[in-house]
C-alpha positions as CSV (number, residue, x, y, z in Angstrom):
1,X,0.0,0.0,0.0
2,X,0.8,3.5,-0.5
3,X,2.3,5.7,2.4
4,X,-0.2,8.7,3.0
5,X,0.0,8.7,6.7
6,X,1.0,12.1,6.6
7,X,-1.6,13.4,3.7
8,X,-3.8,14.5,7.1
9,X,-3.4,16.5,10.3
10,X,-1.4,15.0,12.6
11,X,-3.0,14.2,16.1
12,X,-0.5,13.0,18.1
13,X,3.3,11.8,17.7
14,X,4.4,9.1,15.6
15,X,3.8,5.7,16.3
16,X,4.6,2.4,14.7
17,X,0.9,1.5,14.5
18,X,-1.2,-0.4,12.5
19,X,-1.7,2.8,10.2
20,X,1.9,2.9,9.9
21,X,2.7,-0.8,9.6
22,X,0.7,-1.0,6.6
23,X,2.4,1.2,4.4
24,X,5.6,1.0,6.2
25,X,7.9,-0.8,3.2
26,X,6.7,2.0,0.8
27,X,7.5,4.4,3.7
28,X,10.9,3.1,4.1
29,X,11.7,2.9,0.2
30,X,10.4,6.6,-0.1
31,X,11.6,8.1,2.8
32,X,15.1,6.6,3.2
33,X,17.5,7.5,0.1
34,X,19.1,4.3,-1.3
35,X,17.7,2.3,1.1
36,X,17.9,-1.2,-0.8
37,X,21.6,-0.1,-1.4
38,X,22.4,-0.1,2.4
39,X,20.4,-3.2,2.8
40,X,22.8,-5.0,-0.1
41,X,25.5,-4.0,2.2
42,X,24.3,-5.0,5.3
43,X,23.2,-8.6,4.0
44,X,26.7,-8.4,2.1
45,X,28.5,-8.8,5.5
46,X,25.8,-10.5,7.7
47,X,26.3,-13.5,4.9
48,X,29.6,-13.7,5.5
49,X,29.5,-13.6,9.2
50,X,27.3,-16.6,9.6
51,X,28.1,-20.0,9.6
52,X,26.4,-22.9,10.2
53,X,24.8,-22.7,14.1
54,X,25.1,-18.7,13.6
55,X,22.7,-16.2,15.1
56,X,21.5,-12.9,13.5
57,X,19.4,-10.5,15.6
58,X,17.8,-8.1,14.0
59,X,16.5,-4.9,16.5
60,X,14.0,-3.5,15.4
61,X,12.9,-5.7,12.6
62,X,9.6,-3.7,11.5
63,X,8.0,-6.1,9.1
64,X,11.1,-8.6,8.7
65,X,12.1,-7.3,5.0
66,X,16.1,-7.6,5.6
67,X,15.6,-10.9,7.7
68,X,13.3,-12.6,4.6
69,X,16.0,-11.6,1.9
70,X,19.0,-12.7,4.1
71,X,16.9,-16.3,4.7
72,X,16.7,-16.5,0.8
73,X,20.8,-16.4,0.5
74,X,21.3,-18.4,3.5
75,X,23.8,-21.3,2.9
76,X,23.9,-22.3,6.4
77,X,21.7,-23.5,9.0
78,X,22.1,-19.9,11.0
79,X,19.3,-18.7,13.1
80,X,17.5,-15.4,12.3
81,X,15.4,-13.2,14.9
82,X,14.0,-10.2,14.8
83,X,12.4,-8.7,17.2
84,X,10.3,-5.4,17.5
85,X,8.0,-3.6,20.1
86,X,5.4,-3.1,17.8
87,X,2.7,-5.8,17.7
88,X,1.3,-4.1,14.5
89,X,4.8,-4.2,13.1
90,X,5.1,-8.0,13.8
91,X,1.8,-9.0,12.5
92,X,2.6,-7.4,9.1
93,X,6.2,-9.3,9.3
94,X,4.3,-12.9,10.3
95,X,2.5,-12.5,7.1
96,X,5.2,-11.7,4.8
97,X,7.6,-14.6,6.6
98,X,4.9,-17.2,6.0
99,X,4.4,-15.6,2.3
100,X,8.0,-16.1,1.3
101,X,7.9,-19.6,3.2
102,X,11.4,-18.5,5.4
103,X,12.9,-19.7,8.7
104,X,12.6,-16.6,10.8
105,X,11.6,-15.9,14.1
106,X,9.9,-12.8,15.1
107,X,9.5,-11.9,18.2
108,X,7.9,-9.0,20.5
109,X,10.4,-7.6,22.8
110,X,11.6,-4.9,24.6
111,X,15.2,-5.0,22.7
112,X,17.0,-3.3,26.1
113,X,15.8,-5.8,28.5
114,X,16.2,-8.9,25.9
115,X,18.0,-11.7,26.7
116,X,20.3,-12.3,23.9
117,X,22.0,-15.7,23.2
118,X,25.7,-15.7,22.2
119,X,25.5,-14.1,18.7
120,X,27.6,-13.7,15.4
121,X,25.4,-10.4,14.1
122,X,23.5,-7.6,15.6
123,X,21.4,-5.4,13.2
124,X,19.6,-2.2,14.0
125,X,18.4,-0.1,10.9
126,X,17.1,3.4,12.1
127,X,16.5,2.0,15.2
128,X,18.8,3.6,17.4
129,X,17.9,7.4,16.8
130,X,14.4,6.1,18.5
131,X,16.1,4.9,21.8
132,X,16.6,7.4,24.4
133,X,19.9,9.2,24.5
134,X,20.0,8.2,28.0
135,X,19.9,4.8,27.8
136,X,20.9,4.1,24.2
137,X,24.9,3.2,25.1
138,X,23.7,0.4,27.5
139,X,22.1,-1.3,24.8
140,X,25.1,-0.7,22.6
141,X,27.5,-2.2,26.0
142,X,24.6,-5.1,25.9
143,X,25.2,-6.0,22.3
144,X,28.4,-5.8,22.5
145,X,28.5,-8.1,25.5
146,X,26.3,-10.8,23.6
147,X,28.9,-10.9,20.3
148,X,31.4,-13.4,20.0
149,X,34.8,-12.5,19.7
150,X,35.3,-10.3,15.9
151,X,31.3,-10.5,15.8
152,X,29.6,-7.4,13.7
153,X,27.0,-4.9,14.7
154,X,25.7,-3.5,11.4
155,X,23.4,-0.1,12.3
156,X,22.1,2.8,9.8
157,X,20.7,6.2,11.4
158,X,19.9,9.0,10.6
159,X,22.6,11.3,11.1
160,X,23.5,15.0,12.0
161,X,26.1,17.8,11.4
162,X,27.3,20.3,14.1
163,X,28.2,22.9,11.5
164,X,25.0,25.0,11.3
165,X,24.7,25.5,7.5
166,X,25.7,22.2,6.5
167,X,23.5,20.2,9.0
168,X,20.2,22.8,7.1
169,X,21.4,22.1,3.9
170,X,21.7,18.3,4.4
171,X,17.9,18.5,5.6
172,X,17.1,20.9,2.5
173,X,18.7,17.9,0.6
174,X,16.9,15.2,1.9
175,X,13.6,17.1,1.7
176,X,14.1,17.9,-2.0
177,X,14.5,13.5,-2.7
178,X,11.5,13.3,-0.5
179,X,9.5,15.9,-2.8
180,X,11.3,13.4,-5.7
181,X,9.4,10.8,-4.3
182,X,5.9,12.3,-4.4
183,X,5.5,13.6,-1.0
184,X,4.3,17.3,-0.5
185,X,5.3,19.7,1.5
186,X,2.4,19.5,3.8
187,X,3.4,15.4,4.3
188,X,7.0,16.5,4.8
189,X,6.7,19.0,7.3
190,X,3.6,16.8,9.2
191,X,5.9,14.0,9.8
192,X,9.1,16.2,10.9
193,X,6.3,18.0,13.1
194,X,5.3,14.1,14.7
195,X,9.1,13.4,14.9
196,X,9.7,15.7,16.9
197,X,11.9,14.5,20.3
198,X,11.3,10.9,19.2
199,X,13.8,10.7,16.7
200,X,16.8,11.9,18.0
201,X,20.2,11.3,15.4
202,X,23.3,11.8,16.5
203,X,26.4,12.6,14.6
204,X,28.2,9.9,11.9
205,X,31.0,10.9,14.4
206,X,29.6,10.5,17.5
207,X,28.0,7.2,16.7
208,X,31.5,5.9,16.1
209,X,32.1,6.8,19.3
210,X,29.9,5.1,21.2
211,X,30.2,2.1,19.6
212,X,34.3,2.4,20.8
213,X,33.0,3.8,24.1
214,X,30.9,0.4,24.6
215,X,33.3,-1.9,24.1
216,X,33.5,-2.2,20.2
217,X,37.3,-2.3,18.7
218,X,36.9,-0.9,15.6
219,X,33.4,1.0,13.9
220,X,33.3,3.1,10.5
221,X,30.8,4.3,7.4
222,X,30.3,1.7,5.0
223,X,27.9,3.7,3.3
224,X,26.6,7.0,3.2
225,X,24.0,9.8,1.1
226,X,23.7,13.2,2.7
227,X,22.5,12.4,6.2
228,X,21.7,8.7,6.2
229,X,24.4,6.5,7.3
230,X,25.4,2.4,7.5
231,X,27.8,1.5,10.1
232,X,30.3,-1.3,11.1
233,X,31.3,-2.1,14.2
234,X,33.7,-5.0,15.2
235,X,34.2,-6.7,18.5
């Protein structure tokens, strides 16, 4: 279905509700610039991270797009689970996974209190920016605590600049492929307006950071566009 969430006055702030889950994979292939190019990439080295009694967890997971391609290119008998907060996320993602007749396990969970098994991957995709400041580095120390020695954490976020006129002209960018993508001005501005102290992005630079801070030994860009960013971090 087509995304037009936003095509109405906003009532309240954004939720991952039904209304949203059932539009949500054109939302994310509209509102997120290359996003089946990051996705390549992230598959790229989840692939090659798991081996045969591997485990993947997906935080996060939305309607379980990534974990459904990665099951379709398995070679191994790795486990996949994904595992979101959002019942109307996870109905959507049931659906799909019985569809495409893949091995995935989708789960609700709160992904800071999870109790993760020893693992070979950890994926977040724009899931990050939605925890709390506060509390988002203890889930990054709790990820990194679950990995196996050289495991991967593979995240994308939305990302900021501290220089003043770049950081508005990076959102002036992004705005202008949203308008490419046939959302108006009105949607645009109604779904900043709903965003508003949920999302919370920090810098490419300070993500790196906290990924070192927590434990991680090594963390870089594998991809970028304008303020949207894929990470790699390395235990």
């Amino acid at each position: 279905m087509d995304d037009k969430v936003f095509t109405k006055p906003i009532e309240k702030q954004f939720e991952f509700n039904e209304e949203v889950a059932v539009v949500f994979d054109d939302m994310l292939n509209r509102s997120v610039p290359f996003y089946k190019e990051s996705q390549k990439i992230t598959e790229f080295f989840a692939l090659k991270q798991l081996k045969d009694g591997g485990i993947l967890y997906d935080l996060g997971c939305s309607t379980a797009s990534l974990l459904i391609s990665i099951s379709k290119k398995l070679d191994s008998s790795a486990t996949l689970i994904g595992l979101d907060n959002s019942e109307a996320m996870l109905n959507q993602a049931r659906k799909k996974c019985e569809a495409y007749g893949v091995d995935v396990e989708v789960k609700n969970g709160d992904i800071l209190e999870y109790d993760y098994m020893e693992s070979d991957v950890f994926v977040s995709n724009y899931t990050l920016q939605f925890i709390r400041p506060l509390v988002r580095e203890k889930l990054i120390q709790k990820i990194n605590s679950a990995l196996k020695k050289d495991g991967i954490f593979i995240f994308s976020e939305k990302v900021i600049s501290h220089h003043t006129k770049l950081n508005k002209d990076l959102i002036e960018c992004y705005y202008d492929f949203k308008k490419e993508q046939g959302y108006s001005e009105f949607e645009i501005m109604q779904k900043r307006e709903a965003l508003e102290n949920i999302l919370v992005p920090y810098s490419e630079d300070e993500n790196i950071k906290m990924a070192l801070d927590c434990g991680f030994a090594h963390c870089e860009v594998v991809f970028r566009w304008a303020n949207f960013a894929t990470f790699i971090a390395i235990k």
